[in-house]
N, C-alpha and C positions, 0 to 999 in steps of 0.2 A: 355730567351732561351727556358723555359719550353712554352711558349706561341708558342713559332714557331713551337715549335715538333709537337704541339697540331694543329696545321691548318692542313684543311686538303689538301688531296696531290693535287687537281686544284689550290687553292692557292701556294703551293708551286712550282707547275713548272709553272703558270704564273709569280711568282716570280721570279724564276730562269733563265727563259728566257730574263724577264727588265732589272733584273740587269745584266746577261752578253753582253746583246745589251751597257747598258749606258755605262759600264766599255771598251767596245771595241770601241764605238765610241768616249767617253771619251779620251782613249789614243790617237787614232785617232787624234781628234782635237790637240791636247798637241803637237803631232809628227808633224803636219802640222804647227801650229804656228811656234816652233823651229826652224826648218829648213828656214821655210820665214825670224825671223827674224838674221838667221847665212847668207843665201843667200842673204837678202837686208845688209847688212852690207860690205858682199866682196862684193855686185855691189856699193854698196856707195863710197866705200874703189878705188875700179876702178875707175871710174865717177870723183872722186875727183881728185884720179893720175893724170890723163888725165888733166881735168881744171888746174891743177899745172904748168904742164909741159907746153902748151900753154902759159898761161900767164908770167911763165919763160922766153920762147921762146923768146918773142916778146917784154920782158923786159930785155934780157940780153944787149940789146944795149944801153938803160938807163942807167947800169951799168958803161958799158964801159965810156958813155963819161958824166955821174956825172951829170943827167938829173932825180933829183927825180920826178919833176912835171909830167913828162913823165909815171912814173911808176906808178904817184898815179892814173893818168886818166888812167892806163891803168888796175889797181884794181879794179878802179872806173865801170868797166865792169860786177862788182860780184852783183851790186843791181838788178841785173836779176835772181839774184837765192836767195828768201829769208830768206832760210836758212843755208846759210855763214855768220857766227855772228861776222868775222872779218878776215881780211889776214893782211900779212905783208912781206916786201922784205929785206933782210937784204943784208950787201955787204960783200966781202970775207972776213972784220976784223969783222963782225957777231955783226953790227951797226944798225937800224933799219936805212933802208936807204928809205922806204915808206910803209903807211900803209890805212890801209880801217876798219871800224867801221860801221856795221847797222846802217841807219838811226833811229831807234825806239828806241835809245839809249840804248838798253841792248846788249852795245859793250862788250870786257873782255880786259883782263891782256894780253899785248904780251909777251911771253913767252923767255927767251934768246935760240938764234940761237944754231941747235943741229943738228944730222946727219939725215942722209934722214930715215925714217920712219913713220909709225903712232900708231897713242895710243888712248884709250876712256877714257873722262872724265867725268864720269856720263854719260848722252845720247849724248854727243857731243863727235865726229871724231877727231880727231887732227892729224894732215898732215905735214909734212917737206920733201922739196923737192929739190936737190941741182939746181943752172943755170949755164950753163956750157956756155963755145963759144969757138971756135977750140979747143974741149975736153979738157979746160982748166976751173976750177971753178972761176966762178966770183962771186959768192953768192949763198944765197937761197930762197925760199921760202915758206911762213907757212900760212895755212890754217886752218878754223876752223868750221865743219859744224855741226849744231846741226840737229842730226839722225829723232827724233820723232817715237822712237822705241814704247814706250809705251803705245801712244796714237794707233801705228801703230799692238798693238799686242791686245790693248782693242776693237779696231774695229774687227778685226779678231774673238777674243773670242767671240762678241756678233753673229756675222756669223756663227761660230760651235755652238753656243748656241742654236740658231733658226735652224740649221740642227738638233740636238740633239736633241728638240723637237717633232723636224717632225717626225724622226727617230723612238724616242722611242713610239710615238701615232699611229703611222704605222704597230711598228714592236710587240705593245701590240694588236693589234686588229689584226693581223696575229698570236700570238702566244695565243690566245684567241683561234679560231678556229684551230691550231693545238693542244693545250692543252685537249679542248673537246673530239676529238679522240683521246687521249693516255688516260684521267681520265676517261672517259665515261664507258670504259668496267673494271675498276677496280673498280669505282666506284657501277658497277654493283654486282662484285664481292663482294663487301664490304656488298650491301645492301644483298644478296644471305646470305652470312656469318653469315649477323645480323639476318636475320631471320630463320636457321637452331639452330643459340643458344637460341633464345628466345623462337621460337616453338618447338623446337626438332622434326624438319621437314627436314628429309634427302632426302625426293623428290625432295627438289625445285634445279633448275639448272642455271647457269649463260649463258647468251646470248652470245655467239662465232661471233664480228662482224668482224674479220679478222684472216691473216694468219701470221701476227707477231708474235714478242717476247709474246706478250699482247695475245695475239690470243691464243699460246702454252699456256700459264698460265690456261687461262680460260680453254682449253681444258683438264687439267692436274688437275685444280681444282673441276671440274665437275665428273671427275674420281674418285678422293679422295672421293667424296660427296657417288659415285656408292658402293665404298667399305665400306664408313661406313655405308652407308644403308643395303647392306648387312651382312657385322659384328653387327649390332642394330638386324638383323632377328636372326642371330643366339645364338645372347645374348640372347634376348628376349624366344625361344625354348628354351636354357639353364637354363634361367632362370624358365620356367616353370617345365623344369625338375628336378631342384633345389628344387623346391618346396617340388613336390613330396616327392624325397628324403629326403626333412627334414619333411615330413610329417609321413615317414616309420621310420625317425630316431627319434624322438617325441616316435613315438608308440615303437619302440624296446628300448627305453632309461626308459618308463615309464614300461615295461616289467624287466628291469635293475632295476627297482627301487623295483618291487613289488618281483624279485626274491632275492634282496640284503637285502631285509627284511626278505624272507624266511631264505637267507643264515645267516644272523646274529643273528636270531632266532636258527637255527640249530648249527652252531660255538659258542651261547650260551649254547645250552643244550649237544656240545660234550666237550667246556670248564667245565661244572658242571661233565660230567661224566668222563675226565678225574684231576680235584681235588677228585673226589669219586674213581677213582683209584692210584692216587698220598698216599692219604691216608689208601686204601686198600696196598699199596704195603710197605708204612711207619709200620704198620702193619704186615704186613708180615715180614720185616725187625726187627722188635721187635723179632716176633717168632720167627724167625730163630736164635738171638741172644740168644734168654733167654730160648725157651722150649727147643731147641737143643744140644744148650752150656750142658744144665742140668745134662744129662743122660752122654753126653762126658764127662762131667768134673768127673763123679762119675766112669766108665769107664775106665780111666785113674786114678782116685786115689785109684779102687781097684786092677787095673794092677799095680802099683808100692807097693802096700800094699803085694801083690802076692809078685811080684819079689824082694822085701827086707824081708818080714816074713819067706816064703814058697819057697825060690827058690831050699832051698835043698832037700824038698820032690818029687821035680818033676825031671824028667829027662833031657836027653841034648835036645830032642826033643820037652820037655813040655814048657822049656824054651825060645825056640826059637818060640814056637807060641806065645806064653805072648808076646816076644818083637817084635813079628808079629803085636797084637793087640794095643800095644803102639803108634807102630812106624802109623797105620791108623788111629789109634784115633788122631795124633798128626796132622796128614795128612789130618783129614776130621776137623778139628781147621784152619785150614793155610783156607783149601776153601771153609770155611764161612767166614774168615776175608776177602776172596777178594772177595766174592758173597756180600757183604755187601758195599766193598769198590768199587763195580762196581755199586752198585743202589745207593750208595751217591753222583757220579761222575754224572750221570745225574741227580741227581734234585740240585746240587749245582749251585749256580748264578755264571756265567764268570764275574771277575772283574778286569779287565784289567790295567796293570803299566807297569811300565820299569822294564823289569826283567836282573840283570846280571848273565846271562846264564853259563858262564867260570866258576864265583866264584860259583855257584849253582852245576854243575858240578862236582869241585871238591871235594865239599862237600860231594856229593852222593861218589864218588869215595872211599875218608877218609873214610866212612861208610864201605862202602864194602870191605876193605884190614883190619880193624877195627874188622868187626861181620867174615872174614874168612881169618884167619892171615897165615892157609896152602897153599894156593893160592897166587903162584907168579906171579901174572900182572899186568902189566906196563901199566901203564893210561897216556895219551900226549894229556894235554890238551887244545886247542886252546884257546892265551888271547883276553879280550876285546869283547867278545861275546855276544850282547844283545837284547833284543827282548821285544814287546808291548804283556805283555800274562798277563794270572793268574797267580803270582807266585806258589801258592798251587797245582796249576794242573798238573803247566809245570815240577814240583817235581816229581810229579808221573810219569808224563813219562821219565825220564830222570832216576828215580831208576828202572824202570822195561828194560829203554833200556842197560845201561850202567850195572845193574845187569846179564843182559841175555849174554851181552858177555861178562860179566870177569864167567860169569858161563860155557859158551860152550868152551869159551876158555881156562879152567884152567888144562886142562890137557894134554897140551903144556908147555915145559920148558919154551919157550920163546914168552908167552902169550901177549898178545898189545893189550891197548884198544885205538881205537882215538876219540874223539868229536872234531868235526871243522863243518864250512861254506861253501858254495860257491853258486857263481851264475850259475842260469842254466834259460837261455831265461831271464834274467834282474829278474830273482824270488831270493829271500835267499832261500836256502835250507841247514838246516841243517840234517848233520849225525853221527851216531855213527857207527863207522867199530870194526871187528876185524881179528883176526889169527885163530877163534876157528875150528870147526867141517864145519860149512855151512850147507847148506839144495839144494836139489832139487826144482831150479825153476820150477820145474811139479807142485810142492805141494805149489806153494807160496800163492795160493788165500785163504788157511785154516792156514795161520800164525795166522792172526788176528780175528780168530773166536773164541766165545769162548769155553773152555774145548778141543780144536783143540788142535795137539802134535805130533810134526815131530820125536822127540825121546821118549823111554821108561822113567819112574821113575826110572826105575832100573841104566838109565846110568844119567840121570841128573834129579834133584827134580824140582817140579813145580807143578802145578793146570790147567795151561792152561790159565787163565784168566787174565793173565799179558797184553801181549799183546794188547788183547780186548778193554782193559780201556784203554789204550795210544790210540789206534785208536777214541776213541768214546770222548777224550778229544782233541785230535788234530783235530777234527771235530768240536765241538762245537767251537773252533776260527778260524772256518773257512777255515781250513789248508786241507792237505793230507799226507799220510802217506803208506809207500811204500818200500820193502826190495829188495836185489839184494845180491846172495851168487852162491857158487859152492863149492858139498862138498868135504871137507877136505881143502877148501883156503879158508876160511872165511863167512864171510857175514858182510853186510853194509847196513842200515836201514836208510832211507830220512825220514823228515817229512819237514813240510813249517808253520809258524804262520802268516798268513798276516792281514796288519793292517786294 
């Protein structure tokens, strides 16, 4: 089958045109035999009728007056026709009352007398015929002619055989010459084809020798060839253009290379100069603990040395500056413990876990109704709350948020803190709300600065630096962080930890 695909198409439609001449004349022949031998058979089948009825005719007098001799000479009539291979006359008790036999001795079997009809046995006819005289039956007669169908339909076959020949030597040398002109201009085509793939020659064009199917193609193909010729010019411009371009992109990539050496030369030496201020500032955080702590701590324990030795020498006025200087000394301790806990918050490494946020919460909570047991507020706090953070960080902020409002808000009978979740655009956001004072959204952009302070010391204690540090650790996980109040109805503080 792979062989046939593979010829090419003038074989193939000279093919196709033999075999459907052979196959048409073919049936052809078959149809014509058929019919010859159905139509010789009902003239045979007549012809014989006919011969029956005669010889009946002219033998029913025989009958009558019991004259076989009569009958048989008058059978004896059949050696004129030499293919009657036997008759017979029967009388109305259906007796052989005379009979005839070929002479060439291949006589047959008389058959017992039966009604009028015929039958085939093998190639031979067989005929039964009543003899009647004043429409009355006196007998019958049986006849037996051998057809010679066989021989009669082998002559024939050989007849369509030698048509069929002629036919198909005829109908190949006429379909040879039509074949030509249908393959000629595809074959053209083909040969066009072969040489645009092999040369990559979009010039070359196929020969349009008519205004056929065949004829459209070619002209349709030769088009095809016009566009890719011109699409190959445009490539080809493209492509030169391309070049260019990667010739500009070469030079600006090795420009990329020699500035990426500058750059990592310079991100070296601003890496060295900030480890040289990492540890200037490590430094610095020393001093501020130990040379400042110093003079405070002495500060403070000649202020209490005062006001337990000496507080009677001094007046009510002397005394109240002493616990003037206490209460700042105690106050400039709290804002180096958070200037300290705001430069350790940046240089600490984020190390990220599953935090549970709820039970962390509450914890901070217990602390704060713990370290201020005059403060009545009520903390409601959201369960099953967890989050991918620093545990240590997300402490800090959670004690400066949830500190700020049991602080702003404790001077309300009926103080409330909430810590809970929700989504906002498919984001978590958590927040801590309360009942406390609120703040002017005018001033919200200075919440989270630091040393920033929307109220006095005098109405509520702080440094200012709370704040700060939650914003600059909710940054470092990538978060944001963001308040919403009105004062005297609260305020509600968002942040986001995303993963």
């Amino acid at each position: 089958m792979q062989r046939l695909r593979d010829l090419s198409i003038r074989f193939k439609v000279l093919g196709l045109i033999a075999m459907s001449s052979f196959l048409s004349l073919t049936l052809a022949g078959a149809a014509m035999i058929v019919y010859d031998l159905v139509v010789f058979k009902r003239t045979s089948v007549d012809e014989l009728t006919v011969q029956a009825q005669v010889l009946g005719a002219i033998s029913s007098a025989a009958l009558i007056f019991n004259d076989p001799k009569a009958a048989t000479e008058y059978l004896a009539t059949l050696r004129s026709r030499p293919s009657i291979v036997c008759a017979a006359i029967y009388a109305a008790d259906g007796k052989v009352f005379a009979s005839y036999q070929r002479s060439d001795g291949s006589g047959c079997a008389l058959p017992p007398a039966q009604a009028d009809g015929n039958d085939m046995l093998g190639d031979d006819l067989l005929l039964f015929k009543g003899i009647s005289h004043n429409r009355e039956r006196v007998g019958s007669i049986f006849v037996r002619q051998t057809l010679g169908r066989t021989e009669r339909a082998l002559g024939y076959t050989g007849i369509v055989a030698i048509v069929l020949l002629g036919a198909l030597v005829l109908g190949v040398l006429v379909s040879t010459a039509m074949q030509r002109a249908i393959t000629k201009p595809l074959l053209g085509i083909a040969e066009v084809a072969r040489g645009v793939t092999e040369r990559r020659d979009f010039s070359l064009r196929a020969v349009k020798e008519s205004n056929d199917e065949v004829g459209l193609m070619t002209e349709a193909f030769n088009q095809m060839l016009a566009q890719i010729e011109r699409s190959a010019a445009e490539l080809g411009r493209a492509n030169a253009q391309l070049q260019v371009e990667i010739g500009e992109h070469r030079q600006a990539r090795e420009e990329v290379v020699a500035l990426n050496a500058t750059l990592e030369q310079r991100v070296a030496q601003r890496t060295q100069a900030l480890e040289l201020a990492n540890k200037e500032l490590e430094s610095f955080s020393y001093s501020v603990s130990h040379d400042l702590r110093t003079p405070l701590r002495a500060i403070e324990g000649f202020s209490s040395v005062l006001m337990r030795d000496h507080a009677d020498r001094l007046d009510e006025r002397g005394r109240e500056h002493l616990q003037r200087v206490r209460a700042a000394t105690q106050r400039m301790g709290r804002l180096i413990d958070d200037l300290l806990n705001l430069a350790r918050t940046m240089r600490v490494e984020v190390r990220r876990r599953d935090v549970k946020l709820s039970d962390m919460a509450s914890s901070v909570a217990k602390e704060i109704g713990d370290a201020h047991p005059d403060r009545a507020v009520h903390f409601d706090i959201a369960p099953n709350l967890n989050a991918d953070a620093d545990p240590q960080l997300v402490r800090i902020v959670l004690d400066n948020l949830l500190g700020n409002a049991a602080k702003f808000s404790s001077k309300r009978n009926d103080a409330r803190v909430e810590f809970g979740c929700a989504l906002q655009n498919g984001e978590r956001v958590y927040y801590v709300r309360d009942n406390g004072v609120g703040f002017d959204m005018a001033y919200a952009n200075k919440l989270f600065g630091a040393f920033q302070r929307l109220h006095s010391t005098k109405e509520f204690e702080g440094t200012g630096i709370g704040l700060a540090n939650a914003q600059r650790i909710v940054a470092r996980h990538g978060g944001r962080i963001w308040a919403e109040g009105r004062p005297g109805l609260g305020a509600t503080f968002f942040f986001t930890l995303p993963t």
